[in-house]
N, C-alpha and C positions, 0 to 999 in steps of 0.2 A: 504493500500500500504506500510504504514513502518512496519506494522508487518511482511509483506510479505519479506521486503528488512533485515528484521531484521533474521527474521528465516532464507533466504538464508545465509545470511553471516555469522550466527552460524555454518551450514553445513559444510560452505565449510572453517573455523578456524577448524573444530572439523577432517574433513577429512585430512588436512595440518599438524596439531599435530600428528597424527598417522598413516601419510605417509608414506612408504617407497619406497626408490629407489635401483636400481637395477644397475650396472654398470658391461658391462661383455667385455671384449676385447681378442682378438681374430686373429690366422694366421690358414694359411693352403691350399693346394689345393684346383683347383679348375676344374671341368669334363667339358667342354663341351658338350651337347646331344644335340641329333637328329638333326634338320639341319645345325646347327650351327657346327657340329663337323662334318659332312661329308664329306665325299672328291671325290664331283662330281663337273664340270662344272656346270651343269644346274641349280644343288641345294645345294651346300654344300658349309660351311663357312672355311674348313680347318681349324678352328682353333686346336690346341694342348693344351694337359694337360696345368694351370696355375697356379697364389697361388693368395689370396685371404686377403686383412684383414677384421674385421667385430669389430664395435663397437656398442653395443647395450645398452640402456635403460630402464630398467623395473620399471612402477609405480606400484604398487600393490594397487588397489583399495579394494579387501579383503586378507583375509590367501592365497587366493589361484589364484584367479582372478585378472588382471589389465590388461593394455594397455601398449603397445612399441612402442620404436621409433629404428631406425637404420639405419645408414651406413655401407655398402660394394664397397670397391672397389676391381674390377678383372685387371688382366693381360692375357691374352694367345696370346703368337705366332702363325703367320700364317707358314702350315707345307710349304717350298717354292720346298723342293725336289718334293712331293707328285704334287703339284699346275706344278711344271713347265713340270714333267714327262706328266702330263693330256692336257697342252697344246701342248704339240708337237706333242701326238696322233690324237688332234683333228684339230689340223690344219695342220696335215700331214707335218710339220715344220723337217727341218734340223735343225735347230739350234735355240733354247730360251735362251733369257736372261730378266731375273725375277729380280728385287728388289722390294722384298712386306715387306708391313711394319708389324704394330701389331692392335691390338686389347687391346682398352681397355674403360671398363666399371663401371660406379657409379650408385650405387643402395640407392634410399632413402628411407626406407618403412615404415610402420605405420599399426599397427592393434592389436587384442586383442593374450592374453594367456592363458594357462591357467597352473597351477605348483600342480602337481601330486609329493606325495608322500607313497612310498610303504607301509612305516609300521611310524606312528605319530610321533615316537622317533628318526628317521632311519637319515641319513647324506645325504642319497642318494635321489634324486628326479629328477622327470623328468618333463620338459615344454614341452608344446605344444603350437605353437604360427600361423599365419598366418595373411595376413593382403592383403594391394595394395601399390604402393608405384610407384617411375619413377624412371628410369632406364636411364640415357644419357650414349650412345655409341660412340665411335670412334673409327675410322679405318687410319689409317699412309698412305701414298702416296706409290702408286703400280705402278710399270712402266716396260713395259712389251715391247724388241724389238725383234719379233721374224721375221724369214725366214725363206717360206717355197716353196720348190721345184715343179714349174705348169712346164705343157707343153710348155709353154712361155719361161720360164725359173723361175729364184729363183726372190720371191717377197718380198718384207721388209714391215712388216706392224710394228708400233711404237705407243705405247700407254703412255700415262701418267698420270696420275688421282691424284689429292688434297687429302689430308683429307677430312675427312668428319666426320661430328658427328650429333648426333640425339638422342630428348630426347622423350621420349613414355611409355606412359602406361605399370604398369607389375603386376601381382601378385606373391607372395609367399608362402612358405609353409615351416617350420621349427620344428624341434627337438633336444631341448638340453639334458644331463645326465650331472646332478650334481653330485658332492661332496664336502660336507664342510667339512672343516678343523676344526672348532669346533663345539661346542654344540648350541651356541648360533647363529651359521648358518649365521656370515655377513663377510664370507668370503670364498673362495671355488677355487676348479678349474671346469675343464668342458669340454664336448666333444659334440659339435654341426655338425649338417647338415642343409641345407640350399638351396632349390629349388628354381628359379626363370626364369619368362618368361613374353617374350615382344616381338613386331613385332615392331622394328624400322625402319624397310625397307629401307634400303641403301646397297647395293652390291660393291665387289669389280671390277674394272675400267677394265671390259675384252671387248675382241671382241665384237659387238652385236648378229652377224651369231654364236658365243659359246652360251652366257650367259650374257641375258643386265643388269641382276637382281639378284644376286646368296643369298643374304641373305636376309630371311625375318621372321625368326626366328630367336631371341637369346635365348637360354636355359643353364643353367649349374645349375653344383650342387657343393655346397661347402660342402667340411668337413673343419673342425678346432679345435683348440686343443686353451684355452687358461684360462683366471682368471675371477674372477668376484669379487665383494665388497659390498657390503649393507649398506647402511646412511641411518639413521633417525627412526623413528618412534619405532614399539617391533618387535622383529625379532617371528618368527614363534615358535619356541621352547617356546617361554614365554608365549605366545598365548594360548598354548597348556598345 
């Protein structure tokens, strides 16, 4: 058993000496897709284009292979032209008044990579990462007083709906291009994308007779533009 406790904890001294980390930050847009960016009643999350930042973590467990951790947070507005034009078709409404709030989202993921480089010498290299991670959403209070014109005569219906936020399961999928600034590769900038998707299932606060449920997909996809830095251990170049 101490030989056993003894050889572990040479492993894991011998893997800590010759660590390296990875530190890469990051801004940028951010796409909404498929339901989440739709602009239906029944299914669609209205959200609009938004910006993104991303801080990421890379341990390098070899030249080419490790493990990441990461933060993103999104922002997108909800479109409220789009939203309030849709409700006064469908409740055959005279008159809508909408104040919808935003959307916003935090992404915490974790999973492996892997760091392709074209030519051994080259500056240029490319990650390939993915992983799962949780995803907490939230949506801004939407309050919606519309009338709309019966036989009866004009009817007031008035809605008012809380925040709400929810945290739920998601995976990822990502791709960076690097370039260092020098030879010895512990510093660089970078040009990332960034897919991610979850069912938090919370809708914004409509009619029930429209839509009692409208979102139940988040998806988007970030691009970003930003730097990275490398601590510790032999960078790749010396390796090589």
């Amino acid at each position: 058993m101490k030989k056993l406790l003894l050889s572990l904890t040479m492993i894991l001294y011998g893997i800590s000496t010759q660590a390296q980390l990875e530190v890469h930050v990051a801004l940028g847009p951010s796409l909404p897709v498929g339901q989440y960016g739709n602009e239906r009643l029944d299914e669609g999350g209205y959200a609009q284009v938004g910006v993104a930042a991303e801080v990421n973590v890379f341990w390098f467990i070899s030249e080419r292979f490790g493990v990441q951790g990461a933060i993103s947070l999104q922002g997108h507005d909800i479109d409220r032209r789009d939203l309030q034009r849709d409700f006064s078709q469908a409740l055959f409404a005279s008159s809508v008044d909408l104040l919808a709030g935003n959307y916003g989202t935090s992404l915490i993921m974790f999973g492996p990579f892997y760091r392709f480089y074209p030519h051994d010498t080259d500056r240029f290299a490319w990650t390939f990462k993915g992983g799962v991670g949780l995803l907490s959403s939230r949506v801004d209070d939407l309050n919606v007083n519309v009338v709309s014109q019966t036989p009866q005569g004009p009817v007031t219906y008035t809605s008012s709906g809380p925040s709400a936020s929810k945290g739920n399961f998601s995976y990822f999928l990502g791709s960076d291009m690097m370039y260092f600034m020098n030879e010895k590769r512990s510093w660089g900038v970078r040009l990332g994308v960034l897919f991610s998707h979850a069912r938090p299932n919370f809708g914004l606060v409509l009619p029930e007779d429209v839509a009692p449920e409208v979102i139940e997909n988040v998806s988007f996809v970030n691009v970003n533009v930003g730097v990275s830095f490398r601590f510790g251990g032999k960078n790749d170049a010396e390796n090589e």
